[in-house]
C-alpha positions, 0 to 999 in steps of 0.5 A, a space after each residue: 610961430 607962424 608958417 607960411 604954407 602954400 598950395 597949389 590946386 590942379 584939376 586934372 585926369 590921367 589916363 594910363 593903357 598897358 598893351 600886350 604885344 598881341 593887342 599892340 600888333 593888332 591896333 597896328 594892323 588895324 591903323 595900317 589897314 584903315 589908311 590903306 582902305 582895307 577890309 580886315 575881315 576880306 579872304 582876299 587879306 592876309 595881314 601878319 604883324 609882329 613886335 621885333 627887338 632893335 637892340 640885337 638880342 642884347 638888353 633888349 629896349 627898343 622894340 618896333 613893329 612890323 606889318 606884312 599885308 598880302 592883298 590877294 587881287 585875284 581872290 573872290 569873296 
């Protein structure tokens, strides 16, 4: 009896991330920060971030994140 076998050989490489939210909250921050040019570590920031559900509290599967920057012009470093 004779098979006919055939395969297929792919070369590839995989990379998976899980994030917590406090890690997901702080690279969001930090992306938002970059495009507007702001210092992170500057007294004169004031950055809040947080992952809300969009599905009313009902079966929660939709999340997004939120990000408040308070830039406060009159503060000394």
């Amino acid at each position: 009896m004779k098979m006919n076998i055939s395969s297929k050989e792919t070369h590839q490489r995989v990379h998976f991330y899980r994030f917590s939210q406090k890690e997901l909250e702080r690279l969001a921050l930090e992306r938002i920060a970059i495009e507007l040019g702001l210092d992170l570590e500057s007294k004169a920031i004031q950055p809040e971030a947080r992952v809300l559900s969009q599905s009313n509290g009902i079966n929660p599967t939709t999340y997004e994140c939120e990000i408040r920057i308070v830039e406060v012009l009159d503060c000394k470093e």
